[in-house]
C-alpha positions in Angstrom: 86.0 22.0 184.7 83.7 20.7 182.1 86.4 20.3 179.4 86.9 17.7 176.8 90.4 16.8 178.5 88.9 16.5 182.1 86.3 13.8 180.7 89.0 11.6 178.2 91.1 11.8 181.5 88.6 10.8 183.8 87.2 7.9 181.4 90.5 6.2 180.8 91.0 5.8 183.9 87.6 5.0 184.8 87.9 2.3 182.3 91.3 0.7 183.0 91.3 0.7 186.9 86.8 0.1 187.4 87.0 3.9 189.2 84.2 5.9 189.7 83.9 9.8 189.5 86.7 9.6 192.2 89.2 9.4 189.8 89.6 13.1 189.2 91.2 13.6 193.1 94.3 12.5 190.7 94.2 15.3 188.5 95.7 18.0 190.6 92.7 20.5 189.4 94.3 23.6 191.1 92.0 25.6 193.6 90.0 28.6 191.9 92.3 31.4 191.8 90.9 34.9 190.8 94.2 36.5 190.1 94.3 33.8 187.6 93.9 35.5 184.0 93.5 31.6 183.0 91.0 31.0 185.8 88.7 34.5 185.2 88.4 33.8 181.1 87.3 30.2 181.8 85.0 31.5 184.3 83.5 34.4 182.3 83.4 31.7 179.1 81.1 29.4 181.3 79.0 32.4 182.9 78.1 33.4 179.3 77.2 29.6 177.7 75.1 29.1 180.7 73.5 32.5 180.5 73.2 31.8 176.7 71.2 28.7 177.3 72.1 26.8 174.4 75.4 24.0 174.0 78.2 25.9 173.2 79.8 26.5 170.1 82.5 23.8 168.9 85.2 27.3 169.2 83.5 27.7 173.0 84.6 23.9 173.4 88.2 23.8 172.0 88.9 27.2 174.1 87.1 25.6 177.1 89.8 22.8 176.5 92.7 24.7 175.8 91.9 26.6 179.1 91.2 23.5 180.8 94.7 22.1 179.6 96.5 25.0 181.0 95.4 25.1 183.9 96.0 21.6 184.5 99.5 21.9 183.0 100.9 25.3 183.0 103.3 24.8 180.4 100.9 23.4 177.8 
């Protein structure tokens, strides 16, 4: 997940324990679920900025987040 949340979680811990990239093992990232309302919009919202081929918008990147956030923690 390329959310603003995955990289401030991977870069503090980067930065306080020297880790590399391995550090996201720790974050639990569940396993792509297609009955997953959560997991198909932030899907489909990735499909489309890629297609688009321009950055996304700063809306496409806070809903990107919050997406991000619930999937990591369901009751967020």
């Amino acid at each position: 997940m390329n959310a603003p949340a995955i990289s401030r979680a991977v870069s503090a811990y980067a930065a306080q324990l020297s880790l590399g990239t391995s550090v996201v093992e720790y974050l639990k990232i569940p396993v792509w679920d297609p009955a997953n309302s959560i997991h198909r919009r932030l899907a489909q919202l990735a499909k489309e900025i890629t297609a688009r081929g321009k950055p996304p918008t700063q809306g496409e990147i806070r809903e990107v987040d919050r997406l991000a956030m619930k999937i990591l923690d369901p009751r967020a």
